[in-house]
N, C-alpha and C positions, 0 to 999 in steps of 0.2 A: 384849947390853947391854939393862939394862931400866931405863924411865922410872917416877917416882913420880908418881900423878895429882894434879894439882894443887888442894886445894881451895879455890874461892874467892866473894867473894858477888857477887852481881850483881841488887840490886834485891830484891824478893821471894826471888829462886830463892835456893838452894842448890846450887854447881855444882862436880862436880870434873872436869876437862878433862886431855887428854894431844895437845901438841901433836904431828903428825908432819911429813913432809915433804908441804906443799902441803895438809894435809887435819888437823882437828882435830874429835878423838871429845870428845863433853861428856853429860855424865848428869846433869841437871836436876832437883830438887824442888821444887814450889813448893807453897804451902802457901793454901790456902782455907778457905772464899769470898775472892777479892783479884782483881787485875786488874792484870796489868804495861803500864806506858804505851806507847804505839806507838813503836817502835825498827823498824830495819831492819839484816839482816846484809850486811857486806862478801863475801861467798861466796854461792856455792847453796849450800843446806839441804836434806838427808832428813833428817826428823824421824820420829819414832816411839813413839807411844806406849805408854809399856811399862803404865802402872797410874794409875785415875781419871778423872776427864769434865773438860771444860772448852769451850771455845768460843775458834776464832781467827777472827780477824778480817782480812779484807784490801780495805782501803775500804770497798763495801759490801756485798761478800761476806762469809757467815759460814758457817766449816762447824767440825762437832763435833768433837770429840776423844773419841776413846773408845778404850779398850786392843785394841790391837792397828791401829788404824789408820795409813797410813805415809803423810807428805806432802812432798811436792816445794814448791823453792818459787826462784825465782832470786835473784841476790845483787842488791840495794839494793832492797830491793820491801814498803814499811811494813806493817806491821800487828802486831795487837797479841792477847792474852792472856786470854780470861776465865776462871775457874778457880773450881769451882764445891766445895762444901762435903766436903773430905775432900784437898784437896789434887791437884795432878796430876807423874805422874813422865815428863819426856820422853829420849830417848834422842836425840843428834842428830847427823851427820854434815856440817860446812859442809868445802868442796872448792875450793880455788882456780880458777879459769880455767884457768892455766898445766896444773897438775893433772889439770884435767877436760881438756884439749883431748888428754893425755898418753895417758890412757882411750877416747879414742878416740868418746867418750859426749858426753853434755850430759842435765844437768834443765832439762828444756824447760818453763817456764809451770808455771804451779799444780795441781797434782793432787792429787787424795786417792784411796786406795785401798786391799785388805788385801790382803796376800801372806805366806803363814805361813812362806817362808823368808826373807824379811827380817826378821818379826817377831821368829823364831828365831838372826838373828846380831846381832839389839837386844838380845835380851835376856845374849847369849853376851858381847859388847861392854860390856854393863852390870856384869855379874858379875865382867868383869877387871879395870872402874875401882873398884868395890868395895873388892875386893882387890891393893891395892900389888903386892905377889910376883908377880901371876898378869899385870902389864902391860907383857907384852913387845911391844917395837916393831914386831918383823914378826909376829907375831900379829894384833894392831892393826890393824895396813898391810893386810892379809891379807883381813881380817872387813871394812873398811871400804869397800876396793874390790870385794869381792863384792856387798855390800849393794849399791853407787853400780851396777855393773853392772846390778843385778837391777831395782833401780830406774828406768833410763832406756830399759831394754825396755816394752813395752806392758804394761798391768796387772802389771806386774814378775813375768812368767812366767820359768819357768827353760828354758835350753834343756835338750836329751838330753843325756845324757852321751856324750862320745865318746871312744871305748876308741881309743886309739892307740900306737904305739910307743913316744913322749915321754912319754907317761902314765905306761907301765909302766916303765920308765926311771926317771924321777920316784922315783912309790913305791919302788921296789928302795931308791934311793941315803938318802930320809929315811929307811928302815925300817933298812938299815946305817949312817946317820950317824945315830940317834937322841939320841945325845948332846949331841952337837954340830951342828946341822941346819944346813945353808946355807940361806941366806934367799930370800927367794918370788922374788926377783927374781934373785938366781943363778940356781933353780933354772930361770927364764922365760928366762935370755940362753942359757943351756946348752942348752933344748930350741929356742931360737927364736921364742915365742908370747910374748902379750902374760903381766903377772904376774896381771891381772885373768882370764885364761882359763884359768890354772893354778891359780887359788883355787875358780877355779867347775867345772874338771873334777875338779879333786881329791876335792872333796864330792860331786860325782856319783858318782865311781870307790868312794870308801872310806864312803861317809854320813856324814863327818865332816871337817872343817878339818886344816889341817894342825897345826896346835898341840894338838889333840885327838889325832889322831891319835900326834904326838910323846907326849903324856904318857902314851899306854894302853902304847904299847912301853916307855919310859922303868918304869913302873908295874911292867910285866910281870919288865925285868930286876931290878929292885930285888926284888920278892917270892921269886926266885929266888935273890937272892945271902943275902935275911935267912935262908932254911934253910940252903945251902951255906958261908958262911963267917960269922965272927964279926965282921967288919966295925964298927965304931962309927956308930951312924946318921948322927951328923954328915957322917962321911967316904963313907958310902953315898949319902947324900943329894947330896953332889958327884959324885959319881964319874956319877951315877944321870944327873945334867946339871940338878937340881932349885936351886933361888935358894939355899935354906938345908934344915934341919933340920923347920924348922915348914912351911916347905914342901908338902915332901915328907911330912911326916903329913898335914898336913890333906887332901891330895889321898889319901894312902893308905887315909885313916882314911873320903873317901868313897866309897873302892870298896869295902872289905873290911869297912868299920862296924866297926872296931876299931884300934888306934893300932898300929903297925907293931913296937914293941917287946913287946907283948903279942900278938901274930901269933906272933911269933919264941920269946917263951915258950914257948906254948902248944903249935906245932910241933915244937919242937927238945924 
């Protein structure tokens, strides 16, 4: 099932938001020089700066915003926005109680700090509210609770990765269901662990998410069936486990840098 990100205005910003259970991903523009008036969220908040400088404010604390910086911050705690000449893009994750107590975690008090694998599932999280097609819900769920992970560790270190039976388990079953995947939290009741330790072992194990991971296989059988049979791309495109047509080019067209029906020329 995939959700359409919701675009909507909020003050200055420009926001398109996808709500999930307990946790809600929003990707932020705001356009400068401006200054949004001091609000406070009902949730904890990881924020993340994906792109531009600005200045937040919390009483009379003031710290910068600059790309790549990622901040904690807990639920009803005011402050407010400066946004300095070229505008600022933020990435954000607010997480219920209920949600956070579920993780096993908490964003404790106000922090600022860089970690280039949260920066890296900011901006991964950014790219799928972008694109409609690409915002699958356990996708989403996936990226959002790794990030909240990574984040409520110290300086949001990663742990090791740990190679285990459940692991290899795991991979086997999404690399044979790749069409059709069971979701992060199957895959967690099935081995026993939480869904947040299956998001973060996985990326240890393979260097890449599981939604990444599905599309490179997904990718792989498609290029194989456009030589082997004559298939109509519409109906490859489904079979492939892809939303539509356009889809599944556009993702083809950025592996291979050419549209998948002109692959198919060229080859055959």
């Amino acid at each position: 099932m995939r959700d359409r990100p919701v675009p909507e205005p909020f003050g200055f910003s420009s926001i398109t938001s996808v709500e999930l259970e307990g946790v809600r991903v929003c990707l932020a523009a705001i356009p400068g020089p401006s200054a949004l008036d001091a609000h406070e969220h009902e949730r904890a908040t990881l924020s993340v700066t994906l792109a531009g400088a600005g200045t937040v404010e919390f009483g009379r604390k003031a710290y910068d915003c600059t790309a790549g910086l990622v901040e904690t911050a807990p639920a009803c705690m005011p402050h407010r926005h400066l946004v300095e000449a070229g505008g600022l893009e933020v990435l954000s994750i607010a997480v219920s109680e209920e949600r956070m107590r579920g993780l096993g975690t908490a964003l404790e008090g106000i922090r600022n700090f860089r970690d280039g694998r949260i920066e890296h599932i900011a901006a991964e999280l950014a790219s799928r509210l972008r694109a409609p097609g690409d915002a699958a819900r356990s996708e989403l769920d996936a990226l959002a609770l790794e990030a909240l992970s990574l984040a409520a560790r110290p300086h949001g270190n990663v742990p090791c990765a740990e190679r285990s039976l459940w692991l290899g388990r795991i991979v086997e079953r999404v690399r044979s269901q790749f069409r059709a995947p069971p979701s992060i939290g199957q895959l967690a009741a099935e081995a026993g662990v939480h869904p947040v330790h299956v998001a973060r072992s996985f990326r240890a194990a393979t260097g890449c998410s599981i939604g990444e991971f599905v599309r490179r296989l997904r990718l792989e059988w498609a290029t194989e069936q456009l030589l082997r049979t004559s298939i109509p791309l519409s109906d490859l495109a489904a079979a492939a486990g892809f939303a539509d047509q356009s889809h599944f080019t556009r993702h083809f067209r950025s592996r291979m840098g050419i549209p998948p029906a002109r692959y198919r020329r060229q080859r055959r």
